[in-house]
LOTOR-765463 format. One line per 4 residues: number of its first residue (from 1); their letters; for each residue x negated, y negated, z of C-alpha. Coordinates in nm, 2 decimals. Layout:
% residues N
NUM	a	X/Y/Z  ...
% end
This chain:
% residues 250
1	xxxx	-5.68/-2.96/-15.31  -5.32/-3.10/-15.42  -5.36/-2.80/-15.69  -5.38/-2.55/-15.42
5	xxxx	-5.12/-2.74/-15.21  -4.87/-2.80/-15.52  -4.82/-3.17/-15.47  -4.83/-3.41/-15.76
9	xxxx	-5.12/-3.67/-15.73  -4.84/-3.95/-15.75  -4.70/-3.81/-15.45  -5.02/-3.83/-15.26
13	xxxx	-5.11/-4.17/-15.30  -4.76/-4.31/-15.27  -4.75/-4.13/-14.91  -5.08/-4.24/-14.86
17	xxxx	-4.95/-4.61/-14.95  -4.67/-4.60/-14.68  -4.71/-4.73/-14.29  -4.73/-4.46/-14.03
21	xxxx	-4.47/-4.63/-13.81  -4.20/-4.69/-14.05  -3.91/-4.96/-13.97  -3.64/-4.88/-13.83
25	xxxx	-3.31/-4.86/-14.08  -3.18/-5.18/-14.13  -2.85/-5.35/-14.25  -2.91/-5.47/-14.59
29	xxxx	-2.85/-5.81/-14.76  -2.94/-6.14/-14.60  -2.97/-6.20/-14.16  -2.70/-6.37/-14.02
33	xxxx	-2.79/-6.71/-13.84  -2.65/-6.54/-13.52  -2.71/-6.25/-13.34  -2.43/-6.01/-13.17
37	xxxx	-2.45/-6.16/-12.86  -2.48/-6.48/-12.99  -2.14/-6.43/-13.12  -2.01/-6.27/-12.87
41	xxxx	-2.05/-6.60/-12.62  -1.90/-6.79/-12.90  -1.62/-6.58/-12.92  -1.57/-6.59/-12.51
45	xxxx	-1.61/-6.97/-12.52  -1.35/-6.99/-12.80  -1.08/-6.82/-12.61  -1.17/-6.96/-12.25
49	xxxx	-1.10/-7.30/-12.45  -0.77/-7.19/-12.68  -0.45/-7.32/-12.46  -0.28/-6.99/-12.57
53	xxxx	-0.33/-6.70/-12.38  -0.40/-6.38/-12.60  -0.55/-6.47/-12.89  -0.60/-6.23/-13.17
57	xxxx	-0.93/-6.18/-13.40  -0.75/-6.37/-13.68  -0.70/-6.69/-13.50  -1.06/-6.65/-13.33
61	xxxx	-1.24/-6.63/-13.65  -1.03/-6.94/-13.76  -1.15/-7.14/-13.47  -1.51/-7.04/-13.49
65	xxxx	-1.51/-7.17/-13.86  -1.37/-7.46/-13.78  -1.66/-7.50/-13.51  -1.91/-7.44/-13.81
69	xxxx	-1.95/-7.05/-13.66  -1.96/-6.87/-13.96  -1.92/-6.46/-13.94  -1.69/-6.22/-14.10
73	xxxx	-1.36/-6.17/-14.00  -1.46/-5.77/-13.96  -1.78/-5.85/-13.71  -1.51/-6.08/-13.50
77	xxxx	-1.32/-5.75/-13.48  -1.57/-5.51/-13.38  -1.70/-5.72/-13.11  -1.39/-5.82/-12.94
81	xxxx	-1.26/-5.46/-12.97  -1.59/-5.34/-12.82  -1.58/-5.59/-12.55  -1.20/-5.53/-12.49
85	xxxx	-1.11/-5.93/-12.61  -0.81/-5.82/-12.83  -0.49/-5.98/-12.74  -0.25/-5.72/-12.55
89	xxxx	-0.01/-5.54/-12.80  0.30/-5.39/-12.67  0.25/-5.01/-12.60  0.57/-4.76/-12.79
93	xxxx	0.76/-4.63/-12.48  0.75/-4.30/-12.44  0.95/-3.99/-12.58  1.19/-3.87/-12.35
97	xxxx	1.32/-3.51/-12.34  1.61/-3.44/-12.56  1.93/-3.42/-12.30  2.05/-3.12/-12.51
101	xxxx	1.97/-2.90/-12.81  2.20/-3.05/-13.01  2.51/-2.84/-12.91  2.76/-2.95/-12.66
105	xxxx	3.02/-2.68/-12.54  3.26/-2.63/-12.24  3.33/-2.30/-12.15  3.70/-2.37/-12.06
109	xxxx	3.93/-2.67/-12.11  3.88/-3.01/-11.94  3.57/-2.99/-11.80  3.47/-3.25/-12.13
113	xxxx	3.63/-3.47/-12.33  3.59/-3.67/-12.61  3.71/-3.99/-12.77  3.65/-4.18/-13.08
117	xxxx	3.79/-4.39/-13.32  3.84/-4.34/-13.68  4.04/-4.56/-13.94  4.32/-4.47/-14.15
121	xxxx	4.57/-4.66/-14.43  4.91/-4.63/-14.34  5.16/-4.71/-14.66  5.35/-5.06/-14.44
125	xxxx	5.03/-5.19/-14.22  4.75/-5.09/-14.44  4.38/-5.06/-14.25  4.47/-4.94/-13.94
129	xxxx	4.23/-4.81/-13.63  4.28/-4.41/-13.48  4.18/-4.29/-13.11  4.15/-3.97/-13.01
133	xxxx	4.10/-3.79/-12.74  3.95/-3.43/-12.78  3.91/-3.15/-12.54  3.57/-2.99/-12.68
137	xxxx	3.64/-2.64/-12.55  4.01/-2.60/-12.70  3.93/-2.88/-12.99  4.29/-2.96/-12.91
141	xxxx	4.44/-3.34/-12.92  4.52/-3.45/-12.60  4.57/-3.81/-12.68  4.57/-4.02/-12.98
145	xxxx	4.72/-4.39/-13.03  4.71/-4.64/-13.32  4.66/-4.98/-13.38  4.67/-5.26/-13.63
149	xxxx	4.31/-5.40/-13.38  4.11/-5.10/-13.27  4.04/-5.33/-12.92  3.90/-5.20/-12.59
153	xxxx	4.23/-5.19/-12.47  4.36/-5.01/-12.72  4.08/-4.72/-12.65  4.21/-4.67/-12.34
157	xxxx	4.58/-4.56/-12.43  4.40/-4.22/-12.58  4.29/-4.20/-12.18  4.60/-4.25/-12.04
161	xxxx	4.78/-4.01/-12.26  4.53/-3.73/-12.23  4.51/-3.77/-11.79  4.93/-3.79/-11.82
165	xxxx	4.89/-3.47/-11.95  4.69/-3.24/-11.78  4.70/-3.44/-11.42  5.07/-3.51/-11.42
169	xxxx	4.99/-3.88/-11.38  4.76/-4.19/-11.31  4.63/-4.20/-10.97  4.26/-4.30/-10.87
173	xxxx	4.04/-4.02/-10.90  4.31/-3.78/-11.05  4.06/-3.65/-11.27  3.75/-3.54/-11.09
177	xxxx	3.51/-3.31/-11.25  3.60/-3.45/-11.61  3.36/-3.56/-11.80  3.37/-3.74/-12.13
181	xxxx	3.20/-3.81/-12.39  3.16/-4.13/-12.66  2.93/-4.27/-12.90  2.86/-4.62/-12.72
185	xxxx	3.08/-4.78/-12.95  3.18/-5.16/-12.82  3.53/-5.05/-12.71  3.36/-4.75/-12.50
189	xxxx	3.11/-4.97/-12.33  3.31/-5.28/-12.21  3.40/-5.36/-11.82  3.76/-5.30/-11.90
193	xxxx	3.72/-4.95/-12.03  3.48/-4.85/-11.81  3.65/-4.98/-11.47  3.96/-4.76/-11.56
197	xxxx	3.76/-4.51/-11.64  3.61/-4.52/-11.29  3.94/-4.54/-11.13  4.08/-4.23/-11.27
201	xxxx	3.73/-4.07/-11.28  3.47/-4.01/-10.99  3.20/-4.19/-11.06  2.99/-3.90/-10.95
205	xxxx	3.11/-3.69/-11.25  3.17/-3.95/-11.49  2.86/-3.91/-11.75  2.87/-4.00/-12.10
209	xxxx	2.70/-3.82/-12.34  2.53/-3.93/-12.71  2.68/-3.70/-12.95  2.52/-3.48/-13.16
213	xxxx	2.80/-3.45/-13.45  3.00/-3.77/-13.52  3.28/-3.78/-13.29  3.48/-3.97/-13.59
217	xxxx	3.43/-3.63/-13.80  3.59/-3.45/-13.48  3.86/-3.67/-13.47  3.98/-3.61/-13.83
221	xxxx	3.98/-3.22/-13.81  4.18/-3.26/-13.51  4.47/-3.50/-13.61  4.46/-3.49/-13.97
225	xxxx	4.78/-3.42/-14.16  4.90/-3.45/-14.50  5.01/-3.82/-14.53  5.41/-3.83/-14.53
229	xxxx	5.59/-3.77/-14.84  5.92/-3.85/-14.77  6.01/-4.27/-14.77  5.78/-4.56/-14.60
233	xxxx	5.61/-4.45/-14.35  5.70/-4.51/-13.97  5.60/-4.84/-13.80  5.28/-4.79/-13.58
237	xxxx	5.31/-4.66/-13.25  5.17/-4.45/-13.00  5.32/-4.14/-13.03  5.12/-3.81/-13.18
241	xxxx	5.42/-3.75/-13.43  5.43/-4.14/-13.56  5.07/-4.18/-13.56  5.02/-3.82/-13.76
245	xxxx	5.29/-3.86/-14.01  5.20/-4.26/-14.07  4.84/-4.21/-14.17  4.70/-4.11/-14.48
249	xx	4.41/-3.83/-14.52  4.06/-3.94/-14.45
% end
């Protein structure tokens, strides 16, 4: 018969050897001395008793050994995940939508400016700080001042300069409709910049923008000259001429 069939004899008897109801699969290796839910009312018991709140797996399985519980770090895991134990983690806030696609332009002058600083070596003061105001549709300097502290007060002489200019003076809300743009530096983002800011701008309109190219590399192309050839350089000042022909190149 196994002839006809094609079996090995060894085959049939070793089948024939075998239960009919075969176990179930099993984890190998020795039982544990408790059971999942065994474990699991240890584990609840351990954290109802912990005087911190949000305990993690680490800590749990610490405090189980200590209570002569002993499991694997692993099987703690599993069952508090499973049984939503795990100690709260702080959630990644979400993405928000790029403001822009990376290009900023104005169709026609001062609907947006920007300022920044940048620092230059002058041959009598040495490390010195630049601000600039730049018109992004022309690219052209409309104010730039320099100082031996680049403070918060000294960002806003750039400000004055450039609303002098093209508004004939300082008034409150002489420049409505402008907006401008900065790189949240320190000097940008204290109460003194901003409040005249506010003055001279509508709040409405006023929006700053994070820039896309370094306002610092904007500033250079715009107020960079050959440094001055001709004896020491001019004391620091204000003016466009002083602070052009005083600095050396970036």
């Amino acid at each position: 018969m196994l002839k006809a069939w094609g079996l090995p004899r060894s085959t049939f008897y070793e089948r024939r050897r075998r239960p009919l109801c075969p176990r179930p699969p099993a984890r190998r290796g020795p039982k544990t001395r408790y059971s999942d839910e065994d474990l699991l009312a240890e584990i609840r018991r351990t954290i109802q008793e912990s005087p911190f709140h949000g305990e993690g797996h680490r800590k749990v399985w610490a405090r189980l050994r200590v209570r002569e519980v002993r499991t694997s770090m692993r099987r703690v895991l599993r069952l508090m995940r499973e049984n939503d134990l795990l100690a709260p983690q702080r959630q990644p806030r979400p993405v928000e939508p790029k403001r822009h696609d990376g290009t900023i332009l104005a169709e026609r002058p001062n609907p947006m400016w920007g300022i920044d600083a940048t620092v230059g070596f002058t041959r009598a003061e040495g490390r010195v700080a630049i601000f600039a105001m730049v018109d992004h549709a022309t690219a052209e300097c409309l104010g730039i001042h320099v100082a031996k502290r680049g403070t918060r007060f000294e960002a806003l002489e750039p400000v004055r300069q450039a609303v002098r200019e093209q508004f004939g003076g300082l008034a409150e809300n002489i420049a409505c409709g402008v907006r401008l743009r900065h790189d949240h530096g320190s000097q940008f983002m204290s109460d003194d910049f901003k409040g005249e800011i506010l003055f001279e701008v509508d709040p409405k309109d006023w929006t700053v923008f994070v820039p896309s190219l370094s306002g610092s590399r904007r500033v250079r192309r715009a107020v960079w000259l050959p440094p001055c050839q001709s004896g020491p350089c001019q004391a620091l000042g204000s003016h466009p001429c002083v602070a052009l022909s005083s600095c050396e190149a970036p």
